[in-house]
KEZA-840127 format. One line per 2 residues: number of its first residue (from 0); their letters; for each residue y negated, z, x of N, C-alpha, C, O. Coordinates in steps of 0.2 Angstrom, whole numbers, plus 2048, in hexadecimal, padded with zeros to 3 digits. Example, Ala and Ser with C-alpha at 12.3 -4.5 7.8 and 13.67 -1.06 7.14 Angstrom:
0	as	81C:827:842:816:827:83E:810:827:842:811:82A:847 | 80B:823:840:805:824:844:800:827:840:7FA:828:843
This chain:
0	xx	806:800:804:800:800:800:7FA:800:805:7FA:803:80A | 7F5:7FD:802:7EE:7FC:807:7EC:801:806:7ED:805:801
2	xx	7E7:803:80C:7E3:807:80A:7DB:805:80A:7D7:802:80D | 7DB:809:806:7D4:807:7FF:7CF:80D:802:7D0:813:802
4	xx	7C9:80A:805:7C3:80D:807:7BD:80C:802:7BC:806:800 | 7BA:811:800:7B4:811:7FE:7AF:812:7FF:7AD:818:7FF
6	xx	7AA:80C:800:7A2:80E:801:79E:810:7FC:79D:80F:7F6 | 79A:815:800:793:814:7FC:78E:814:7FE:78C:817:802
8	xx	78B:80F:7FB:785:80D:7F9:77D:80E:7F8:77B:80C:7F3 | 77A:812:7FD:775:817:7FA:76E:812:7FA:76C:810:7FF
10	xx	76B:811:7F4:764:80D:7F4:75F:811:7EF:75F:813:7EA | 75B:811:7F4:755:813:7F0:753:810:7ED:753:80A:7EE
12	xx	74F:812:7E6:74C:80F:7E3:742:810:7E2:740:814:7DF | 73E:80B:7E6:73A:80C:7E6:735:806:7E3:735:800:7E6
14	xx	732:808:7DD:731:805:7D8:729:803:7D8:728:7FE:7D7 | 724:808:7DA:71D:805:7E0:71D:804:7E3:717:803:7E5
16	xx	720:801:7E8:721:7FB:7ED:722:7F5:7EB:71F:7F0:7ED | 725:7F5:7E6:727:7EF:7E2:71F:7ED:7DD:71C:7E7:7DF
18	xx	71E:7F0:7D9:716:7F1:7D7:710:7EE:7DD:70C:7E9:7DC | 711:7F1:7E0:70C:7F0:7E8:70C:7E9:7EA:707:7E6:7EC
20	xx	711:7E7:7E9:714:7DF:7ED:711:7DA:7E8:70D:7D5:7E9 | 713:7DD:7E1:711:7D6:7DE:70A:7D6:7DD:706:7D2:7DE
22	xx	708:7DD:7DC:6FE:7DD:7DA:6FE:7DA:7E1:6FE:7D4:7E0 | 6FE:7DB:7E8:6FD:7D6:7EE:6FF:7D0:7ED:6FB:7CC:7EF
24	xx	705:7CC:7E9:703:7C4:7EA:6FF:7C3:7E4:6FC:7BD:7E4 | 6FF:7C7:7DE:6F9:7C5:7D9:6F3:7C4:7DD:6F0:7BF:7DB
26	xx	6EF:7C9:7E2:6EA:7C9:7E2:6E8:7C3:7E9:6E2:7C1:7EA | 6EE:7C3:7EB:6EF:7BC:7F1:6EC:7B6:7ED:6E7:7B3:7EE
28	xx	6F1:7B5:7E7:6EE:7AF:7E5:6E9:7AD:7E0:6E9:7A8:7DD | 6E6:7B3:7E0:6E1:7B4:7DB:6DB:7B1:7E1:6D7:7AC:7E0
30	xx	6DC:7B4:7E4:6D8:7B3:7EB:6D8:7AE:7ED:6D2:7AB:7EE | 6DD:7AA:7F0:6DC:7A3:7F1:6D9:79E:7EC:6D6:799:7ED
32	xx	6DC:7A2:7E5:6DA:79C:7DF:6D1:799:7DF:6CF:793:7E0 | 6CE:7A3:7DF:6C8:7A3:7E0:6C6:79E:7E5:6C2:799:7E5
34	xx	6C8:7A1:7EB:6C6:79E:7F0:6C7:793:7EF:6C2:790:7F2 | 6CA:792:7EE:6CB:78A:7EB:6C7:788:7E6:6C5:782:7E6
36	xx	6C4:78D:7E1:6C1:78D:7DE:6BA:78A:7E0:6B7:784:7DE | 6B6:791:7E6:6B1:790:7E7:6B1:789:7EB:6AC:784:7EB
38	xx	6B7:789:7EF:6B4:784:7F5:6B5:77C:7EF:6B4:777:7F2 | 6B7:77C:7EB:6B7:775:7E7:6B1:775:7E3:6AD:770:7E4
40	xx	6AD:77B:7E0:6A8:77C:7DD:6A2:778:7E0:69E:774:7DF | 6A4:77D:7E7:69C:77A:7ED:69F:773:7EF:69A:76F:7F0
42	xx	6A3:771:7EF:6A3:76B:7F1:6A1:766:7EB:69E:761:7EC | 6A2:767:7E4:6A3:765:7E0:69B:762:7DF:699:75C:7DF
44	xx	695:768:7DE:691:76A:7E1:68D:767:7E2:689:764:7DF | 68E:767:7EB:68C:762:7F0:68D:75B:7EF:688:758:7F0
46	xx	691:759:7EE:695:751:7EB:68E:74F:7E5:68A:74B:7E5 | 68F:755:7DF:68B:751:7DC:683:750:7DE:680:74B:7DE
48	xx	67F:757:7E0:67A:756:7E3:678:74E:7E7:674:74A:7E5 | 67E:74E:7ED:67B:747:7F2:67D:744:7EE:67B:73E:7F0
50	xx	680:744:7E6:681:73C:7E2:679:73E:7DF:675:73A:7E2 | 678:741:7DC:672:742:7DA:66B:73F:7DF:665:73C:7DE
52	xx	66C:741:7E4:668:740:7E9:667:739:7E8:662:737:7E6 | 66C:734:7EA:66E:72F:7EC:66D:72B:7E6:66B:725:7E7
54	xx	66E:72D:7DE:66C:72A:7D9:665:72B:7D9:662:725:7D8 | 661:72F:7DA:659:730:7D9:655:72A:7DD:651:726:7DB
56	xx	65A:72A:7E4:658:726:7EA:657:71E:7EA:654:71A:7EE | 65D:71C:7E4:65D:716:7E2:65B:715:7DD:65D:710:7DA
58	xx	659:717:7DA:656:718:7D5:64C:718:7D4:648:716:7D0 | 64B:719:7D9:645:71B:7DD:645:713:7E0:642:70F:7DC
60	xx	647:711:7E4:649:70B:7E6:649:707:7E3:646:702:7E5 | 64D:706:7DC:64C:701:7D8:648:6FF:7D4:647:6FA:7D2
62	xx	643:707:7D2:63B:707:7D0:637:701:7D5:634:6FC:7D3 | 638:704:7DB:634:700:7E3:637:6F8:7E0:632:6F4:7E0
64	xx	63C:6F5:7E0:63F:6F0:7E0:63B:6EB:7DC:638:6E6:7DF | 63B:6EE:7D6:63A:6EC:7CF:632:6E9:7CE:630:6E4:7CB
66	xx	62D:6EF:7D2:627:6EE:7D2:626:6E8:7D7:623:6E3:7D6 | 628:6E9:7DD:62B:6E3:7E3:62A:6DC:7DE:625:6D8:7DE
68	xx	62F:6DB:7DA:632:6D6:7D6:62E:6D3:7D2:62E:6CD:7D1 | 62A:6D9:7CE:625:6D8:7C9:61F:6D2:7CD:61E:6CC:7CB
70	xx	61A:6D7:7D3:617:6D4:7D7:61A:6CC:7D9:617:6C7:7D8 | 621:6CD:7DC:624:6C5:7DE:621:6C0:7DA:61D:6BB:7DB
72	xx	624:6C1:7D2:622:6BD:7CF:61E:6BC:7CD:61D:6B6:7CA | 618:6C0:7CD:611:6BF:7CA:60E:6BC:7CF:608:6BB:7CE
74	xx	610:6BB:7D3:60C:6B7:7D9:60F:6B0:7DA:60C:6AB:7DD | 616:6AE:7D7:61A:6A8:7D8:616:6A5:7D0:614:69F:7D1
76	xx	614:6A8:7CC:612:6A6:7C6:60B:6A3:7C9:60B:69D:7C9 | 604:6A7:7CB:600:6A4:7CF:600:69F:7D3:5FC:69B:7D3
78	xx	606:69F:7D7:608:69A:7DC:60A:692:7D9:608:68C:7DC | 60E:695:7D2:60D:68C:7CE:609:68A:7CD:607:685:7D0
80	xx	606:690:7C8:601:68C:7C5:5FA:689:7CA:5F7:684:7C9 | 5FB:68D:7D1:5F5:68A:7D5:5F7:683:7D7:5F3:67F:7D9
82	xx	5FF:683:7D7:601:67C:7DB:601:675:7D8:600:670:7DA | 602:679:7CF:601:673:7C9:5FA:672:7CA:5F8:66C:7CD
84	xx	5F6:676:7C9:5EF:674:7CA:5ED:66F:7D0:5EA:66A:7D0 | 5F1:672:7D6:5F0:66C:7DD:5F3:667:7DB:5F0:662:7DE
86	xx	5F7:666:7D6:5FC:661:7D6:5F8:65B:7D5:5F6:656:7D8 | 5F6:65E:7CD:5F2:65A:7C7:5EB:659:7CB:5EA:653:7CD
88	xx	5E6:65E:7CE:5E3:65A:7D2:5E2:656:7D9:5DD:655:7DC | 5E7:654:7DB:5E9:64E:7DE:5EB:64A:7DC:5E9:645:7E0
90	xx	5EF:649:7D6:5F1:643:7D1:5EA:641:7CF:5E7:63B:7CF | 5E7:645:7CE:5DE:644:7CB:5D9:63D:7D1:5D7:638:7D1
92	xx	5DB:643:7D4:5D8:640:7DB:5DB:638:7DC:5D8:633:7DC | 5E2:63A:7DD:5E5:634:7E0:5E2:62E:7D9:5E0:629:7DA
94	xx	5E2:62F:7D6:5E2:62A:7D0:5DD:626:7D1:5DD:620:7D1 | 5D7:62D:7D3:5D0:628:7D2:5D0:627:7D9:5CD:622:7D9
96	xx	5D2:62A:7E0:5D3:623:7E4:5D5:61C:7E4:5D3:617:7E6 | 5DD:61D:7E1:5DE:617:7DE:5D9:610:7DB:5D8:60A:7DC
98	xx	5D6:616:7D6:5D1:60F:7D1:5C9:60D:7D6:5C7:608:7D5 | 5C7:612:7DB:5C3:610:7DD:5C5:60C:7E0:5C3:606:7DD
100	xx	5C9:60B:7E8:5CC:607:7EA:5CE:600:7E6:5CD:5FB:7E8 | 5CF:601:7E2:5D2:5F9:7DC:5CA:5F8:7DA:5CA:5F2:7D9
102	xx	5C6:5FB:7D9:5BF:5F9:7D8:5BA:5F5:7DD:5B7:5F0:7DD | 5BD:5FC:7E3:5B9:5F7:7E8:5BD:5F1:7EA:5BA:5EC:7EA
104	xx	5C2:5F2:7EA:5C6:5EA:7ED:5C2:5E3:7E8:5C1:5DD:7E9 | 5C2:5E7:7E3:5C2:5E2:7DC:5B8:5E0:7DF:5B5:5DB:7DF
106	xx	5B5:5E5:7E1:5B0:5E3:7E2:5AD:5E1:7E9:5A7:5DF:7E9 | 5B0:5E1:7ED:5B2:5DF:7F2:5B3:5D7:7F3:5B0:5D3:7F7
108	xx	5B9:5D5:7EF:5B9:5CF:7ED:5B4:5CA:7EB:5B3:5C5:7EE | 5B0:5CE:7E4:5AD:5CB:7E1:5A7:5CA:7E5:5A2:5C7:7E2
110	xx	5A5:5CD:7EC:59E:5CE:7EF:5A1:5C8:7F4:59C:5C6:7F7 | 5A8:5C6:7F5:5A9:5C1:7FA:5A9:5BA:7F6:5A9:5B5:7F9
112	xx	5AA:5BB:7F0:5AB:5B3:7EB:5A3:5B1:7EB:5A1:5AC:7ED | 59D:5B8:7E9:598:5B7:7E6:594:5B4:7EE:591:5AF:7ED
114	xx	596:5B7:7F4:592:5B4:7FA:595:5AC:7FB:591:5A7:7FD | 59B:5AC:7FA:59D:5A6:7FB:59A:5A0:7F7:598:59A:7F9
116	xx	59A:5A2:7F2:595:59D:7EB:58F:59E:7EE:58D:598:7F0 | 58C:5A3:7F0:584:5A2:7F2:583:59E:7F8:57E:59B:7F9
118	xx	588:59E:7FE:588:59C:805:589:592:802:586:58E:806 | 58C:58E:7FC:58D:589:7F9:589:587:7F7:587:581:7F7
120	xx	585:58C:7F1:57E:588:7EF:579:58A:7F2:573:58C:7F0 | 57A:58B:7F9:574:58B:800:575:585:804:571:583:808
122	xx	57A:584:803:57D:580:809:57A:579:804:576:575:806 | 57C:578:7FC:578:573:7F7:570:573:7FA:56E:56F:7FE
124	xx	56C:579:7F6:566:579:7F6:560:57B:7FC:55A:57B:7FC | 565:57C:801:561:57C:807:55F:575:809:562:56F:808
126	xx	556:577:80C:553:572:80D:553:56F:815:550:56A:817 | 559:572:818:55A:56F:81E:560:56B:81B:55F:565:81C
128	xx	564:56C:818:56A:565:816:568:561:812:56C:560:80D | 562:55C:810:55E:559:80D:55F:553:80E:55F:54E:80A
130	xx	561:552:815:562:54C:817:568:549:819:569:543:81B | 56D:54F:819:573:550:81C:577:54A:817:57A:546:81A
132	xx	578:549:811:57A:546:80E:581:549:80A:581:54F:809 | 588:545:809:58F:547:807:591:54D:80C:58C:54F:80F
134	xx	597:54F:80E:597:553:813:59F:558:810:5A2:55A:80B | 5A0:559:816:5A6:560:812:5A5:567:812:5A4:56B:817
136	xx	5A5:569:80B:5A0:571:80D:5A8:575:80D:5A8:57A:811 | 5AE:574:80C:5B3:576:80E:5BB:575:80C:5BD:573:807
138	xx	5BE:575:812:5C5:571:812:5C9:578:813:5C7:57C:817 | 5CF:578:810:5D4:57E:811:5DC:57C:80D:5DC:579:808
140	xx	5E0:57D:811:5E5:57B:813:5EB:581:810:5E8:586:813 | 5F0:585:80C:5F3:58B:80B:5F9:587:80A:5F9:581:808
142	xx	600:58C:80D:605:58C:80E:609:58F:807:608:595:804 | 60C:589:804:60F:58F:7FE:616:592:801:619:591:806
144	xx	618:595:7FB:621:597:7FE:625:593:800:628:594:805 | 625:58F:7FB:62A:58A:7FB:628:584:7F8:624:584:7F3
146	xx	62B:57E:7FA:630:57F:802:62A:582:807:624:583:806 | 62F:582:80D:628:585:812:625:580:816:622:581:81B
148	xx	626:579:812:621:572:816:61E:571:810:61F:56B:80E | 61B:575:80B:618:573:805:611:576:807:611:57A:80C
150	xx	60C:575:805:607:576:806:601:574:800:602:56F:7FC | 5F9:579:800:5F6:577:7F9:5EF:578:7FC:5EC:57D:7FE
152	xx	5EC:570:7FE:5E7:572:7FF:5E1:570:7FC:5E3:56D:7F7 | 5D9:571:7FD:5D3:572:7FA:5CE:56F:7FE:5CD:570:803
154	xx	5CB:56A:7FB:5C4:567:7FE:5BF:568:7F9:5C0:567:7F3 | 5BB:568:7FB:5B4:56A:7F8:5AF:565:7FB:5AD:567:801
156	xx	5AC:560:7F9:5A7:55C:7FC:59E:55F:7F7:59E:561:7F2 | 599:55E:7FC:592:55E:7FA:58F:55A:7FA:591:555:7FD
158	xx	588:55A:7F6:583:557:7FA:57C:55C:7F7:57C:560:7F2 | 576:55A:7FB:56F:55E:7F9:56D:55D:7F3:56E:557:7F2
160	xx	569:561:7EF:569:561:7E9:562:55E:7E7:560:55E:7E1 | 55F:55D:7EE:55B:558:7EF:559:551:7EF:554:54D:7EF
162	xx	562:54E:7F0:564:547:7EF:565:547:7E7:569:54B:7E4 | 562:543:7E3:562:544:7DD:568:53E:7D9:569:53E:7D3
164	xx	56B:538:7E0:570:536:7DF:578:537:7DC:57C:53B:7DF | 57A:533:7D8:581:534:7DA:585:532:7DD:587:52C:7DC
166	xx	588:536:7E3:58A:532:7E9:593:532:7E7:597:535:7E3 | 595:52D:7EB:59C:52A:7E8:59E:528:7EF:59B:527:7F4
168	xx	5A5:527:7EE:5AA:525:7F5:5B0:528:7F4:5B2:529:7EE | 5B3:529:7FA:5BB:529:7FC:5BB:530:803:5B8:531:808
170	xx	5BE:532:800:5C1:538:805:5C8:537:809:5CC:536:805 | 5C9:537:80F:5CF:536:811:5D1:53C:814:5CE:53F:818
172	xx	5D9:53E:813:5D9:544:816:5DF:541:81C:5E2:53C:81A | 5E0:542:821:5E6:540:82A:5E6:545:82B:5E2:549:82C
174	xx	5EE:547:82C:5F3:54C:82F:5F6:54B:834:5FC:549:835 | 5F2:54A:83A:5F8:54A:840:5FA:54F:844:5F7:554:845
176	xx	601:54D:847:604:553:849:60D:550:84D:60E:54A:84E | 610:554:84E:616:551:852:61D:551:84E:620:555:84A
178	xx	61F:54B:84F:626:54A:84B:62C:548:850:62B:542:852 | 631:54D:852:636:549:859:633:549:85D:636:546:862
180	xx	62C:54C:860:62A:54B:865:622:546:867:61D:546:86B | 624:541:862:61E:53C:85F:619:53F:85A:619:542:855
182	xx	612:53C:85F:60F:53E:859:610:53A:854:613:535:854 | 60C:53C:84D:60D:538:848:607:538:842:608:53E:840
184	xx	603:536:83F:5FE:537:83B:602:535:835:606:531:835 | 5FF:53A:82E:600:538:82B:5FA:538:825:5F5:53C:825
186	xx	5FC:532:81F:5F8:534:81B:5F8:53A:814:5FD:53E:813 | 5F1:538:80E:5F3:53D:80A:5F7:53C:805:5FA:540:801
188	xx	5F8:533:805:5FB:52F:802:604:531:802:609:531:7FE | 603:532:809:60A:535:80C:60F:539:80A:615:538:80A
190	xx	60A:540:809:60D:546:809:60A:549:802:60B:54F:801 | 606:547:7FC:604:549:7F6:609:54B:7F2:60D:546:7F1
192	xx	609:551:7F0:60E:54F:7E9:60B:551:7E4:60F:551:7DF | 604:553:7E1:5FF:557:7DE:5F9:555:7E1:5F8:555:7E7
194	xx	5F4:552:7DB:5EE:550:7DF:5EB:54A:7DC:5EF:546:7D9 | 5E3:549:7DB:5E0:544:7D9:5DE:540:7E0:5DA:541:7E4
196	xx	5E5:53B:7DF:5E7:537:7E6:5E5:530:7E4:5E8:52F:7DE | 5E2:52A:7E6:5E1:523:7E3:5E7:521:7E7:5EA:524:7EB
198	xx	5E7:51A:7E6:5EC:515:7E7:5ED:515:7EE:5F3:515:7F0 | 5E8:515:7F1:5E7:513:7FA:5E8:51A:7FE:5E7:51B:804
200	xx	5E9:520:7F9:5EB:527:7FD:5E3:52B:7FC:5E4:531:7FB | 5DE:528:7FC:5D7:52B:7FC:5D6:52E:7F5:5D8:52D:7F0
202	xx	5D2:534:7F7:5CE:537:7F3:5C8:534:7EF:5C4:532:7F2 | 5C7:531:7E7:5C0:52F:7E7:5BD:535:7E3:5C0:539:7DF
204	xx	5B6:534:7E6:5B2:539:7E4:5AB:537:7E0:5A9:532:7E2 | 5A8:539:7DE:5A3:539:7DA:59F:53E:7D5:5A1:541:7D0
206	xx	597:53F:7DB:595:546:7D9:592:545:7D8:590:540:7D8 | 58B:54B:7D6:584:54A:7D9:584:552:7DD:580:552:7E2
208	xx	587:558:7DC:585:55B:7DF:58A:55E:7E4:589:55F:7EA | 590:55E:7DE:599:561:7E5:59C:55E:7DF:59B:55D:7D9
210	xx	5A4:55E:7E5:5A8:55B:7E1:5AF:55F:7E4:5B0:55F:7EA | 5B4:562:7E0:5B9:565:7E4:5C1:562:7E2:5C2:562:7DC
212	xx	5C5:561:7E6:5CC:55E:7E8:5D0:563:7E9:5CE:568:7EE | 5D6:563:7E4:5D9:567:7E7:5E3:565:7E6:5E5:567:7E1
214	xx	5E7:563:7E8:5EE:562:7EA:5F2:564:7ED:5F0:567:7F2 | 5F8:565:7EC:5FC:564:7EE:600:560:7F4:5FF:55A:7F2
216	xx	603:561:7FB:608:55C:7FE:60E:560:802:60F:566:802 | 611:55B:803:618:55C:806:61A:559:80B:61C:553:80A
218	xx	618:55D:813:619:559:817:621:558:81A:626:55C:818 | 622:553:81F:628:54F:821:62D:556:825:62A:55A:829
220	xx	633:557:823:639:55D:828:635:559:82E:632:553:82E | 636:55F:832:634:55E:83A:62D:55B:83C:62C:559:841
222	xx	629:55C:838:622:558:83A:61F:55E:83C:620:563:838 | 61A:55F:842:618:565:843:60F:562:842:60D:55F:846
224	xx	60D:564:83E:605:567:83E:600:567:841:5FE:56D:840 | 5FB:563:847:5F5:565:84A:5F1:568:848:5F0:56E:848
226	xx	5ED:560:844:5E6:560:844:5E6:55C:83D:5EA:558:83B | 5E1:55D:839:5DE:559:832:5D6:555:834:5D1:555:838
228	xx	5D9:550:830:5D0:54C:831:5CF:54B:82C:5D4:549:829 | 5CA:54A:828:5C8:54A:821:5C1:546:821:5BC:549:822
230	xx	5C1:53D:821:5BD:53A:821:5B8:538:819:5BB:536:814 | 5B3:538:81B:5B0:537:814:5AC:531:814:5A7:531:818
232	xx	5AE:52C:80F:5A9:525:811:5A6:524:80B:5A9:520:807 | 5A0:526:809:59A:523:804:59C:51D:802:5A0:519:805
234	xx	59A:51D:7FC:598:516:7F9:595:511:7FE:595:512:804 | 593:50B:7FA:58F:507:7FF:588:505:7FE:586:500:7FC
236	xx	586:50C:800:580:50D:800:57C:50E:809:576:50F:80A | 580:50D:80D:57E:50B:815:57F:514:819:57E:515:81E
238	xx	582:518:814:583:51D:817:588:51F:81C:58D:51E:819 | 588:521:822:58F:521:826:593:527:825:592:52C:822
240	xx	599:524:827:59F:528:824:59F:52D:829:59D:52D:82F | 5A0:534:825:5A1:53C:827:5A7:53C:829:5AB:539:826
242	xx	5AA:540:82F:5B1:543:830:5B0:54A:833:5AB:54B:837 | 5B4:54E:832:5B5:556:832:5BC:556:834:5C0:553:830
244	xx	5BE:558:83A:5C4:55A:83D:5C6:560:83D:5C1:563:840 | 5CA:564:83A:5CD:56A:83A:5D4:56C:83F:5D8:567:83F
246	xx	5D5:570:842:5DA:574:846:5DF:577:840:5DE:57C:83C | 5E5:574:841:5EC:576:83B:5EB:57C:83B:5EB:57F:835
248	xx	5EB:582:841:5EE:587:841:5E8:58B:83E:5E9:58F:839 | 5E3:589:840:5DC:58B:83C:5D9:58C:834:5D5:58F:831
250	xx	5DE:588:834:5DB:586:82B:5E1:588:825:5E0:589:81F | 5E7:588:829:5EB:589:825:5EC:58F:823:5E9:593:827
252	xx	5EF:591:81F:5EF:59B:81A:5F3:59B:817:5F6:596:814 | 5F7:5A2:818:5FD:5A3:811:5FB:5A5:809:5F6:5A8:807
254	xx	600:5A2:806:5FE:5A3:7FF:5FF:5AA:7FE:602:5AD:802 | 5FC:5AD:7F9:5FB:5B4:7F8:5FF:5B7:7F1:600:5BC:7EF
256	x	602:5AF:7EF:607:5AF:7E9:60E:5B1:7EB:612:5B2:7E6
């Protein structure tokens, strides 16, 4: 048979200690609690403060912005309107430059037709050309476009307003210049396609004071152009034949059409 020992077991019972331990971890986490409390509180706190801060800040700033803005545009608003105004007075401007300009031109012109007419009924009634007789008060030659050997020219014959005849005859116009190398004369007879041309190629005329010619010709491919002679032979009245020689390059002009 075993043998059976018996312990005993001797335990105190102490009941304030036990008391003591738990009031210590209550007042531990009571304490910590508080303590998390406060330090979330102050932080919490401080967070909102620099947000506050930081809202007044931008807030402040967007006042500043706003008047900024305000100002921007009340000065872009002036800035148009002063720009429209520059605009419209330079259109103003330019326009009445424009017209004066087409005015003066237009009277610029009209003081060059009007001297040119007074320089012809001077060249008429001047008492030094009294005895000068027929004569060529002016010959002009223009280049039209096309073709580019076509040409349109203008004779104007006079006499003084003192000869109280009327004087008659034949105008001859001669184109010489080089063809191949050769010279070559031609007449008006030759090259007319437009023009009060008689039979024999001549001009006739008949005036008492001016008389003016004007035609069309079309000279030969490859003909080149010197010189013009434009002879004029009176009736037969015993007066001698006039000739006026012109220089091609001199007298010819482009059309303005």
């Amino acid at each position: 048979m075993s043998d059976l020992r018996h312990r005993v077991v001797v335990t105190t019972d102490r009941p304030n200690r036990r008391r003591l331990v738990l009031v210590a971890v209550v007042a531990l986490t009571s304490l910590v609690s508080f303590a998390a409390y406060r330090y979330t509180r102050a932080a919490t706190v401080s967070d909102f403060a620099a947000a506050t801060s930081e809202r007044d800040r931008l807030l402040a700033e967007r006042r500043q912005l706003n008047r900024q803005l305000r100002a921007a545009r009340a000065d872009a608003d002036a800035l148009r309107d002063q720009l429209a105004y520059l605009s419209r007075s330079q259109q103003i401007d330019d326009g009445a430059c424009v017209a004066v300009k087409r005015s003066l031109g237009q009277l610029q012109a009209e003081s060059a037709e009007l001297r040119e007419q007074l320089a012809f009924y001077r060249g008429i009634v001047s008492p030094q050309e009294s005895q000068a007789g027929v004569r060529v008060y002016e010959f002009r030659v223009t280049r039209l476009k096309t073709p580019s050997n076509a040409f349109r020219y203008d004779l104007v014959l006079i006499q003084p307003v003192r000869s109280e005849k009327r004087v008659g005859g034949a105008a001859r116009l001669v184109i010489d210049g080089l063809k191949d190398g050769k010279k070559r004369s031609l007449n008006l007879a030759d090259v007319a396609v437009k023009g009060a041309v008689s039979t024999d190629g001549n001009l006739v005329f008949s005036f008492k004071y001016f008389e003016e010619f004007s035609g069309e010709m079309r000279l030969p491919e490859g003909f080149r152009p010197l010189r013009a002679i434009v002879s004029l032979q009176p009736g037969a009245d015993g007066k001698p034949e006039v000739e006026e020689e012109y220089e091609w390059s001199k007298i010819v002009q482009e059309t303005d059409d």
